[in-house]
Backbone as JSON Lines, residues from 0, in Angstrom:
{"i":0,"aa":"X","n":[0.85,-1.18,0.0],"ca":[0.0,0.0,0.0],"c":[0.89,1.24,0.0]}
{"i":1,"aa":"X","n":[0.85,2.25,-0.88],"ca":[1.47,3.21,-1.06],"c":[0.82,4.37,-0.94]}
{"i":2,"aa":"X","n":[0.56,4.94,0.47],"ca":[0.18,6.05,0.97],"c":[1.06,6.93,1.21]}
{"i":3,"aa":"X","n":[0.35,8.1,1.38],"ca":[1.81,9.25,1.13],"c":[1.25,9.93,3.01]}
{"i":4,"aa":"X","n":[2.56,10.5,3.37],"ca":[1.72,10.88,4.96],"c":[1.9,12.41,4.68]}
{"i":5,"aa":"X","n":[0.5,13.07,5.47],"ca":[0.26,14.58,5.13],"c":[0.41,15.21,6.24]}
{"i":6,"aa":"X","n":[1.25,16.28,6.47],"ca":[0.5,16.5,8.12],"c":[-0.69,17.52,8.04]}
{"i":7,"aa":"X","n":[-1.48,17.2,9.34],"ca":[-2.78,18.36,9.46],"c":[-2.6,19.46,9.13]}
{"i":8,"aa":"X","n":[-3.37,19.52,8.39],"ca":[-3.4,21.21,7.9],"c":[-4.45,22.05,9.03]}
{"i":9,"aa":"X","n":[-4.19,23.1,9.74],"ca":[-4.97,23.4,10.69],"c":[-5.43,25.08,10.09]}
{"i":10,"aa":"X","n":[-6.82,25.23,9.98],"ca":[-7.59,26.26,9.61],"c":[-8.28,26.75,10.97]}
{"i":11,"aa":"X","n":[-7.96,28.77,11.09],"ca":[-8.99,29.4,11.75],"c":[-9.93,30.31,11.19]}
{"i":12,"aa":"X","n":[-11.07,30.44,11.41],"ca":[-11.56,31.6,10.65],"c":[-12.13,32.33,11.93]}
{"i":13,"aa":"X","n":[-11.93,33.78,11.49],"ca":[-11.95,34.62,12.73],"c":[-12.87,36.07,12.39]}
{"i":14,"aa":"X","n":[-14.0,36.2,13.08],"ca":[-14.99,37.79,12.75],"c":[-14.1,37.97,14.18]}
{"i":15,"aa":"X","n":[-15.18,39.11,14.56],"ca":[-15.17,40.11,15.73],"c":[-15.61,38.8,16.96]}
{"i":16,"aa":"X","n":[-17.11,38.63,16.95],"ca":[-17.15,38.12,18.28],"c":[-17.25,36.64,18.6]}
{"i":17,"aa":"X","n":[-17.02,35.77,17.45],"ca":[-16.65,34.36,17.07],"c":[-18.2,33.75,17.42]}
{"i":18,"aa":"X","n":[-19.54,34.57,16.94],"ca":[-20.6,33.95,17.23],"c":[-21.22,34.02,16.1]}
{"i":19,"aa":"X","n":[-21.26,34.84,14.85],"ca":[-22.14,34.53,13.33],"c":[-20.88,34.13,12.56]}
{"i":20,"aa":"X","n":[-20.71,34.98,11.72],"ca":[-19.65,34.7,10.55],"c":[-19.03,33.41,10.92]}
{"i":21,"aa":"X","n":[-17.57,33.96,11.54],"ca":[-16.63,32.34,11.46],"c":[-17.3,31.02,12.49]}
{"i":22,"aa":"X","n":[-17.64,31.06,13.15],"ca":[-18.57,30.12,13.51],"c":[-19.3,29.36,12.64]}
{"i":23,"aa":"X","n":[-19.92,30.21,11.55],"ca":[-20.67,29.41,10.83],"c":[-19.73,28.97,9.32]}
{"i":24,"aa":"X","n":[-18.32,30.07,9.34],"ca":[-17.53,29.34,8.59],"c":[-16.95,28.1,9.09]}
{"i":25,"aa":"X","n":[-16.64,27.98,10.02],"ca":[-16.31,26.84,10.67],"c":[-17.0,25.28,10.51]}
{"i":26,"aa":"X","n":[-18.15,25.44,10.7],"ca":[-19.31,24.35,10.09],"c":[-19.88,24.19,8.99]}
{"i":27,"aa":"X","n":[-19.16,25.35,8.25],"ca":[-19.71,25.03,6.46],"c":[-18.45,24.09,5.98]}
{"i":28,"aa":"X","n":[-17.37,24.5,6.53],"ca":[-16.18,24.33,6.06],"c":[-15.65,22.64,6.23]}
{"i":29,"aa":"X","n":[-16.43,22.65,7.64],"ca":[-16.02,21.57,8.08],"c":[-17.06,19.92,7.76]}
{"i":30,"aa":"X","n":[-18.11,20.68,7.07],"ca":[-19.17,19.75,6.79],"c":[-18.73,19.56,5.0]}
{"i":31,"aa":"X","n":[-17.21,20.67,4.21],"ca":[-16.71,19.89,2.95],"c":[-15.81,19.29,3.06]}
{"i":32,"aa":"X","n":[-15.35,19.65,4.19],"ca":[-14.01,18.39,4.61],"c":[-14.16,17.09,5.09]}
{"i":33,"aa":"X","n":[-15.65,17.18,5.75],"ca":[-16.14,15.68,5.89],"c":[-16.53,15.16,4.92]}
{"i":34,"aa":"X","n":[-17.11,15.67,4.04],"ca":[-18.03,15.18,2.59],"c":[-16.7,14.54,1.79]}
{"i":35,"aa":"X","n":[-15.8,15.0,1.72],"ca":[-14.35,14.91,0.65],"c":[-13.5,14.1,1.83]}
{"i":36,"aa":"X","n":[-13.76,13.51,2.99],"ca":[-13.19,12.35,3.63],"c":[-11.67,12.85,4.11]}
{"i":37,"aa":"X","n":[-11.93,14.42,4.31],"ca":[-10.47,14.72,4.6],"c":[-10.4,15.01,5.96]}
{"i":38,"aa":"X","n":[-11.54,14.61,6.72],"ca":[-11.2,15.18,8.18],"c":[-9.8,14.58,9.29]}
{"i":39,"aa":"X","n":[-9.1,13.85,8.71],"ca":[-8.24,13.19,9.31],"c":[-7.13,13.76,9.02]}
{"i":40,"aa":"X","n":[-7.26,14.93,8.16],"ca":[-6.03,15.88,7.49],"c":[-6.13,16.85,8.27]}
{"i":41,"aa":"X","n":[-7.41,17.65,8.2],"ca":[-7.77,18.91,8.37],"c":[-8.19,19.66,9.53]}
{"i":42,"aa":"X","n":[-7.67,20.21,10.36],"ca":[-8.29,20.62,11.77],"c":[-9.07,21.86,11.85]}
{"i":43,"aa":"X","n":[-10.27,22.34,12.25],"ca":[-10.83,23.61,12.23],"c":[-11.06,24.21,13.35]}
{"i":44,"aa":"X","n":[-11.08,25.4,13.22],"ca":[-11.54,26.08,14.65],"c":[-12.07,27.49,14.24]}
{"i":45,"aa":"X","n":[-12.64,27.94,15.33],"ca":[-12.92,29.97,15.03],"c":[-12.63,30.08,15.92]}
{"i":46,"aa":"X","n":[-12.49,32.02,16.03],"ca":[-12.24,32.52,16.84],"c":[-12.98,34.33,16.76]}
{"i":47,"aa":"X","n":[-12.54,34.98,17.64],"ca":[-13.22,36.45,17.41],"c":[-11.7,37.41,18.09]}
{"i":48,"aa":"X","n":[-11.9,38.58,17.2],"ca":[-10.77,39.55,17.89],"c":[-11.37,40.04,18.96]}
{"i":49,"aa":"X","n":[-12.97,40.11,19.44],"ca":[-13.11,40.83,20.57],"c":[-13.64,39.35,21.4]}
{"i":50,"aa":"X","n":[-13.9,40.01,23.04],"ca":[-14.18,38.69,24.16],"c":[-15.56,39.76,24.32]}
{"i":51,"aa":"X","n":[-16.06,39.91,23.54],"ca":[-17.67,39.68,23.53],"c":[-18.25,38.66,24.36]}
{"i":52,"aa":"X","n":[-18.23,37.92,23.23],"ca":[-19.19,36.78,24.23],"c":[-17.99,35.1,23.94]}
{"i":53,"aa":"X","n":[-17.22,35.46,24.96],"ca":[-16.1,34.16,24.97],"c":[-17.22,33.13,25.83]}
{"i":54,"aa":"X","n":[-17.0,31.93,25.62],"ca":[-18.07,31.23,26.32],"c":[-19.09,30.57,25.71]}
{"i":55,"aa":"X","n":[-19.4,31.99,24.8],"ca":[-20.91,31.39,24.52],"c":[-21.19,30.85,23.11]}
{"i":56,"aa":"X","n":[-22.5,30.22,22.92],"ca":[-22.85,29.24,21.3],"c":[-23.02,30.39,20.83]}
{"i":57,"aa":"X","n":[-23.03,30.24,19.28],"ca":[-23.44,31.25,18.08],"c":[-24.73,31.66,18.21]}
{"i":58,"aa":"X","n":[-24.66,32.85,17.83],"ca":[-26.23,33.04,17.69],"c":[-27.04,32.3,17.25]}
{"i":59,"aa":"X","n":[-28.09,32.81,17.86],"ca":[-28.94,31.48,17.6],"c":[-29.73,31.81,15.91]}
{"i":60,"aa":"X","n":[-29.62,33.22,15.35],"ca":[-29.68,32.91,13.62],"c":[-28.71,32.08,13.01]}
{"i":61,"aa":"X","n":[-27.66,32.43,13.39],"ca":[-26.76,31.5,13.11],"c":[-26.88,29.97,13.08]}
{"i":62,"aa":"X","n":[-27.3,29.49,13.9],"ca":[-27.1,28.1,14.53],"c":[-28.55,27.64,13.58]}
{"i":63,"aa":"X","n":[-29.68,28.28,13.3],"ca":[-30.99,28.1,12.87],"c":[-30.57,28.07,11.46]}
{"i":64,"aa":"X","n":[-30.1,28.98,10.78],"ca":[-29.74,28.8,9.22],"c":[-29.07,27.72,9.01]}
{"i":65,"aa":"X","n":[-27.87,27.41,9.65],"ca":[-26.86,26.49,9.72],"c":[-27.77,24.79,9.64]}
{"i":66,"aa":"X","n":[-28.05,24.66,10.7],"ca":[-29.45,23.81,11.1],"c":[-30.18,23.42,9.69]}
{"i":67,"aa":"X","n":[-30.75,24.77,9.12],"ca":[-31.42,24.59,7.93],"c":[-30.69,23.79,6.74]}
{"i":68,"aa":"X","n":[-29.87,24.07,7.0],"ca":[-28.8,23.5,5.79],"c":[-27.61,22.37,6.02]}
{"i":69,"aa":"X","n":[-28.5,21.52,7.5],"ca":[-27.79,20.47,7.28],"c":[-26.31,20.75,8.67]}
{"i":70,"aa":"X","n":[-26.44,21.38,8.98],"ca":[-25.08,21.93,9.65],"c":[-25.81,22.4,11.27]}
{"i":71,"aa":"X","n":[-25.29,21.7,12.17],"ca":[-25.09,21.26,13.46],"c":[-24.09,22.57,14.19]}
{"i":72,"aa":"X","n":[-24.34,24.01,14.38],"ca":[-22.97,24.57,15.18],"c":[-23.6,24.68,16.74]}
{"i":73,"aa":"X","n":[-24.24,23.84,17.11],"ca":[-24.32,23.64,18.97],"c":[-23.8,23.56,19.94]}
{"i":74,"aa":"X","n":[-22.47,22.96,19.16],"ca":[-21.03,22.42,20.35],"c":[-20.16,23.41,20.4]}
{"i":75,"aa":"X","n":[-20.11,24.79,19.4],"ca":[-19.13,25.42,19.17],"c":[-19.12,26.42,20.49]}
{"i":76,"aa":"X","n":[-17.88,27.25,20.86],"ca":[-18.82,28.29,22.0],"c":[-17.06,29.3,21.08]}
{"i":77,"aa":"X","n":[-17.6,30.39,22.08],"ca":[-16.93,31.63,21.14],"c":[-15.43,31.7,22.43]}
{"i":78,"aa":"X","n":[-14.35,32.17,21.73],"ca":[-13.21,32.25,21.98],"c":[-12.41,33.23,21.29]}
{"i":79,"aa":"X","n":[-11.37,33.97,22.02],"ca":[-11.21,35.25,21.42],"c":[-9.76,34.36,20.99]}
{"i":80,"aa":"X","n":[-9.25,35.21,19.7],"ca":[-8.34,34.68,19.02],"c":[-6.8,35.66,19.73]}
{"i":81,"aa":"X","n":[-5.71,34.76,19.83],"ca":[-4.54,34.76,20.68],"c":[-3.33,34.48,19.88]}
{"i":82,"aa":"X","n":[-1.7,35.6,19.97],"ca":[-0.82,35.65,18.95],"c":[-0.14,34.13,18.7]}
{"i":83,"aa":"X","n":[-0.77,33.24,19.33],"ca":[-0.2,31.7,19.51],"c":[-1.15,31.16,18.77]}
{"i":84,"aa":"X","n":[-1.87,31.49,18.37],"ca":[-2.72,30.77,17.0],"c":[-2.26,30.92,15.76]}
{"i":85,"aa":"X","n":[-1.54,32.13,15.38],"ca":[-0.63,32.02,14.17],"c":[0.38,30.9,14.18]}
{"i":86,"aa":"X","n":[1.02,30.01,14.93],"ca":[1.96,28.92,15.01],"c":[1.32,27.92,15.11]}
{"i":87,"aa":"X","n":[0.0,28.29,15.68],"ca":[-0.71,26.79,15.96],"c":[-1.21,26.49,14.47]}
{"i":88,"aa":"X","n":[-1.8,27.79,13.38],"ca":[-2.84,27.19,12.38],"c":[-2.15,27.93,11.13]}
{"i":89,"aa":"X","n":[-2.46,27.21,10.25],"ca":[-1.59,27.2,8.7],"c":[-2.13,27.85,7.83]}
{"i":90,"aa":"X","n":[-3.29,28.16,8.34],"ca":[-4.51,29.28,7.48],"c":[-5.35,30.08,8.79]}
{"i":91,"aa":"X","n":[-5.32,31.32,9.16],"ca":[-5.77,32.15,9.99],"c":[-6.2,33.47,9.1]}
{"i":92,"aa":"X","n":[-7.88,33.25,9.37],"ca":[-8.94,34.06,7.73],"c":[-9.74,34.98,8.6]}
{"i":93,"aa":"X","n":[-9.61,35.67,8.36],"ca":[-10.41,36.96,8.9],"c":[-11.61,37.18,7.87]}
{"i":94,"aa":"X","n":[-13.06,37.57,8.47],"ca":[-13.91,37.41,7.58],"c":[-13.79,39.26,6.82]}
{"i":95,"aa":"X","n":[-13.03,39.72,7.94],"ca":[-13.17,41.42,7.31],"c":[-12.21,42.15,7.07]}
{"i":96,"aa":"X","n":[-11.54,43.22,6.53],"ca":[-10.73,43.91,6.91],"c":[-10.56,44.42,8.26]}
{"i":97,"aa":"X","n":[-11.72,44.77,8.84],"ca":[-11.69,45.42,10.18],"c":[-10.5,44.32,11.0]}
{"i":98,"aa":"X","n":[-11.11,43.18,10.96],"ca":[-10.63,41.69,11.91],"c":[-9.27,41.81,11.24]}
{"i":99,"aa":"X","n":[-8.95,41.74,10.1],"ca":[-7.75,41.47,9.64],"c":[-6.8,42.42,9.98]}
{"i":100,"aa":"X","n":[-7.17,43.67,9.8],"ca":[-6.03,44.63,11.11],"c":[-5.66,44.22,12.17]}
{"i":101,"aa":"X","n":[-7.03,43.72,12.77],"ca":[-7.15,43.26,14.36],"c":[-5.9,42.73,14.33]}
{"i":102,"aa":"X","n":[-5.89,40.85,13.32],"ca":[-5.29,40.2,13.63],"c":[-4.04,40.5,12.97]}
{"i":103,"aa":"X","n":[-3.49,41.13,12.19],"ca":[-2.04,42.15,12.33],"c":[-1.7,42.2,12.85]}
{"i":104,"aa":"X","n":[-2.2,43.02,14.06],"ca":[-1.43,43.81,15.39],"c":[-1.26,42.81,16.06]}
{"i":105,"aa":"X","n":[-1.91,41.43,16.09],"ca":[-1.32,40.66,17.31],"c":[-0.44,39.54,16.71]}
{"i":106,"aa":"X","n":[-0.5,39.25,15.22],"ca":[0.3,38.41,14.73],"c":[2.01,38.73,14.83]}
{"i":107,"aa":"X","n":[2.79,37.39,15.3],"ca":[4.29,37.86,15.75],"c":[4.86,37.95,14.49]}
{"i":108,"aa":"X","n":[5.73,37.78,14.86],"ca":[7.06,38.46,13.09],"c":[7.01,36.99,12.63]}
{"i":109,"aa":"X","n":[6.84,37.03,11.43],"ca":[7.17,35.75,10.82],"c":[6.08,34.84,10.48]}
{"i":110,"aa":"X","n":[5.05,35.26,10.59],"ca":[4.02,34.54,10.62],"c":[2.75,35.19,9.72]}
{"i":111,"aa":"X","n":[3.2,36.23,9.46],"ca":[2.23,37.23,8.7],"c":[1.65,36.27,7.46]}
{"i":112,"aa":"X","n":[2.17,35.57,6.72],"ca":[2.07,35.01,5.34],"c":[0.84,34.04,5.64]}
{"i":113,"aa":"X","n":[0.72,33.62,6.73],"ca":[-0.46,32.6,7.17],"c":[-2.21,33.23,7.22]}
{"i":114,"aa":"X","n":[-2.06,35.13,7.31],"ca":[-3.0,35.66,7.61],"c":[-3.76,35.86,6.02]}
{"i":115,"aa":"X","n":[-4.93,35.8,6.28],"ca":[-5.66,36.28,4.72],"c":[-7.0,36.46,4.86]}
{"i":116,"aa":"X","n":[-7.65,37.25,3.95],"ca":[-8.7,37.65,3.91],"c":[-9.76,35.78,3.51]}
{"i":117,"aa":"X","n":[-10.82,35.56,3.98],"ca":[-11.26,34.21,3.56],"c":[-12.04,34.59,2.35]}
{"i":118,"aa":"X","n":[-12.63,35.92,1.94],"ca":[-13.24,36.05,0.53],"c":[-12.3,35.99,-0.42]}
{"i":119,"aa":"X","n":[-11.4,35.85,-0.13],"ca":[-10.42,35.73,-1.12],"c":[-10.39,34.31,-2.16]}
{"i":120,"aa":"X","n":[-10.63,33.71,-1.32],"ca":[-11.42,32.47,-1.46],"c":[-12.31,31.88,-2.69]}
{"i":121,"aa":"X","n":[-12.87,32.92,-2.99],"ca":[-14.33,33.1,-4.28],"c":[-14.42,34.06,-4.8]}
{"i":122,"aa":"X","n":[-13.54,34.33,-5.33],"ca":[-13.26,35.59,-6.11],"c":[-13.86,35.65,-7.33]}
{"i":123,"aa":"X","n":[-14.77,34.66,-7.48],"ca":[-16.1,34.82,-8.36],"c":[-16.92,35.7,-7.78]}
{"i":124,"aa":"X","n":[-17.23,36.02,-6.73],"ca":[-18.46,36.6,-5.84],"c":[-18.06,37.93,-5.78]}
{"i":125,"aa":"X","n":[-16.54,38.53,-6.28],"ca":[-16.31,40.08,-6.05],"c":[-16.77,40.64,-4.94]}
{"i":126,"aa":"X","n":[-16.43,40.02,-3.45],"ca":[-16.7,40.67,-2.57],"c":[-15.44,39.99,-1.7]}
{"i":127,"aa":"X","n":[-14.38,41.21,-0.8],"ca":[-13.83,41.01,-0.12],"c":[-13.64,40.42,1.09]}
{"i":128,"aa":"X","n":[-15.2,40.89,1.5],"ca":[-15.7,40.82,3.09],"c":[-16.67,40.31,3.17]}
{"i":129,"aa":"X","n":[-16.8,39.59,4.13],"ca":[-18.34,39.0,4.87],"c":[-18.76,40.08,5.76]}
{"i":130,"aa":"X","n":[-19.77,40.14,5.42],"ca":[-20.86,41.66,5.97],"c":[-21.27,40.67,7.75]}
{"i":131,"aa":"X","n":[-20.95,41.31,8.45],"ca":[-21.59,41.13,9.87],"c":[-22.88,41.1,9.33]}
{"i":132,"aa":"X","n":[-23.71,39.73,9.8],"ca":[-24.94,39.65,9.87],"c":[-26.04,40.17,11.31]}
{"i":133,"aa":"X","n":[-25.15,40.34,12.28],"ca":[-25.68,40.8,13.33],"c":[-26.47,41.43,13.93]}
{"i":134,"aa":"X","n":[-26.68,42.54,13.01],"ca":[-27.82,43.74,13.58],"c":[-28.38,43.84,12.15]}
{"i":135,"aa":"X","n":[-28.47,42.69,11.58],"ca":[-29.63,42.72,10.48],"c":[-30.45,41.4,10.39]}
{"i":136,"aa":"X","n":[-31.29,41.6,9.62],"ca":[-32.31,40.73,9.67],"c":[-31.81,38.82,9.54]}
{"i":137,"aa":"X","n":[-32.88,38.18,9.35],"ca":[-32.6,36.0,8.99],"c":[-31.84,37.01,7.78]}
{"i":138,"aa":"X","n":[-32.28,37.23,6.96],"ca":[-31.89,37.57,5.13],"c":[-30.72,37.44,5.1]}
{"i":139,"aa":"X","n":[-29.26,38.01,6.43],"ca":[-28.25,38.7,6.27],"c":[-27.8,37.14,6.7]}
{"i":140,"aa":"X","n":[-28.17,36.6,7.29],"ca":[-27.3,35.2,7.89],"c":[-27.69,34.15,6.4]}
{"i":141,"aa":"X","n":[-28.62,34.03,5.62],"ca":[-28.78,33.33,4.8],"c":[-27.36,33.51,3.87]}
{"i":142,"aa":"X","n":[-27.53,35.39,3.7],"ca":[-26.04,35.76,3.14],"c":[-25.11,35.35,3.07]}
{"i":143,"aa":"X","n":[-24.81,35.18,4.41],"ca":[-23.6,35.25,5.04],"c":[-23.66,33.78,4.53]}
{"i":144,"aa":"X","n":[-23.98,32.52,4.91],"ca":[-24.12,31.48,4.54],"c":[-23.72,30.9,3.41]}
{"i":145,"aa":"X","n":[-24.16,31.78,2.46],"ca":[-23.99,31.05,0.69],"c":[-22.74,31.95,0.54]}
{"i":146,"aa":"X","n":[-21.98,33.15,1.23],"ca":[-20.66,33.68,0.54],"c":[-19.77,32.46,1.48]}
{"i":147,"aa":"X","n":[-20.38,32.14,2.48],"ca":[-18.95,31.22,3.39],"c":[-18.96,29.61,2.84]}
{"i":148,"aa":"X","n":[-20.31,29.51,2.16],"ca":[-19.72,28.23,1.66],"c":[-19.14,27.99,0.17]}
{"i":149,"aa":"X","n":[-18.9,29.26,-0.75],"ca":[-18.56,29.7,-1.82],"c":[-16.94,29.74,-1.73]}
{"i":150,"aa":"X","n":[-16.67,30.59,-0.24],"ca":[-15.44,30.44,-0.05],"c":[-14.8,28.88,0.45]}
{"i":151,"aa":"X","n":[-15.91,28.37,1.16],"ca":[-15.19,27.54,1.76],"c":[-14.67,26.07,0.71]}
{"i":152,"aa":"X","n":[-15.29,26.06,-0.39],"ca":[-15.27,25.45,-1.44],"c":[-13.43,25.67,-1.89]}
{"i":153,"aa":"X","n":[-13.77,27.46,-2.17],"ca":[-12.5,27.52,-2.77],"c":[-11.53,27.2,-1.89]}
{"i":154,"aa":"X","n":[-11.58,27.19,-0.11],"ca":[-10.34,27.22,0.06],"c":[-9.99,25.56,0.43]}
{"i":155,"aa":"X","n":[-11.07,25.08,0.37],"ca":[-10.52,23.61,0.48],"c":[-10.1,22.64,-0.97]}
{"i":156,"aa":"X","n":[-10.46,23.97,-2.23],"ca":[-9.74,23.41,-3.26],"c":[-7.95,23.79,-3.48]}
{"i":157,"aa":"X","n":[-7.74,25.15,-2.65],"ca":[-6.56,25.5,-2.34],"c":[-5.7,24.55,-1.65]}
{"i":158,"aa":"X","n":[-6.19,24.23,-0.18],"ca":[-5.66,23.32,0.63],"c":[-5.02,22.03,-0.27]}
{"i":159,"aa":"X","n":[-6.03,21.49,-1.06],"ca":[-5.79,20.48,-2.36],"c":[-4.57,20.7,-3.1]}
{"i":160,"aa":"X","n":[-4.6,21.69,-4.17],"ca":[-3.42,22.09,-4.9],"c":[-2.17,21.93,-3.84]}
{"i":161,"aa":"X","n":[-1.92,23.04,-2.56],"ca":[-1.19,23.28,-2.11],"c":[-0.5,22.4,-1.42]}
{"i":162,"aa":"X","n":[-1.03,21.77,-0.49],"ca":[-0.62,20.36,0.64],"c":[-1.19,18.94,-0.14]}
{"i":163,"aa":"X","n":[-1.84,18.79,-0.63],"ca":[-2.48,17.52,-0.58],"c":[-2.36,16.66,-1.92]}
{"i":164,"aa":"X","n":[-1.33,17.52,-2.82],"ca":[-1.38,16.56,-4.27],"c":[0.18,16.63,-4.24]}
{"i":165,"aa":"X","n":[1.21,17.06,-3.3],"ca":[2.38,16.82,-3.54],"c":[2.87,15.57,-3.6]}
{"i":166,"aa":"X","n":[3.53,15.11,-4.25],"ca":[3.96,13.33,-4.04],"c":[5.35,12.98,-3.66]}
């Protein structure tokens, strides 16, 4: 048997208060890495630049759209993102510019190359940023939903090219 050994590729995706956006990137992302049988590669997590609500499950639009579409985020609880997560994870995605400053200022030297915007991702969709669904209506989480699994497509076809077809 001629298997090739990969190591884990470890993904964060990170908004402001780690309870809509990356949260629910987290479970889109992680429900194509199960589908494509790569969860034994791939590690996921979120996080938020602010300690909002550290502790707690995603909103509950969040968790209800998610739900709708097959996707379970119940177990997740929110955690503020820390300059020791750039060493820990191999992809650290900010859903915004705002976050992506954030996570600038706390990323150490040398580690910058790991940080990226996650719309970058679907650059079919011509949109940089995931819009905080928060103080808008279900409509904005449905949004938010179909740009994070657009991205999350692309970046687990990245992960592919990059780590996973070398021989």
């Amino acid at each position: 048997m001629n298997q090739r050994f990969h190591p884990r590729i470890r993904v964060l995706f990170v908004c402001m208060g780690n309870i809509c956006r990356s949260p629910t990137a987290q479970g889109v992302f992680a429900k194509h890495v199960i589908e494509e049988g790569l969860s034994h590669l791939i590690e996921i997590d979120s996080a938020g630049t602010h300690a909002y609500h550290v502790g707690e499950p995603p909103d509950a639009r969040a968790r209800e759209t998610a739900q709708r579409r097959g996707i379970d985020l119940s177990l997740q609880r929110a955690r503020r993102a820390v300059a020791e997560d750039f060493e820990r994870f191999d992809y650290v995605l900010a859903m915004d510019k705002a976050n992506h400053r954030a996570l600038s200022a706390l990323c150490p030297s040398g580690f910058e190359g790991r940080l990226r915007l996650f719309m970058d991702y679907a650059p079919q969709l011509g949109q940089r940023e995931v819009p905080d669904p928060y103080y808008g209506g279900a409509n904005g989480f449905e949004a938010v939903f179909d740009m994070v699994d657009a991205a999350s497509r692309g970046l687990l076809e990245a992960i592919r090219r990059e780590h996973l077809t070398r021989a």
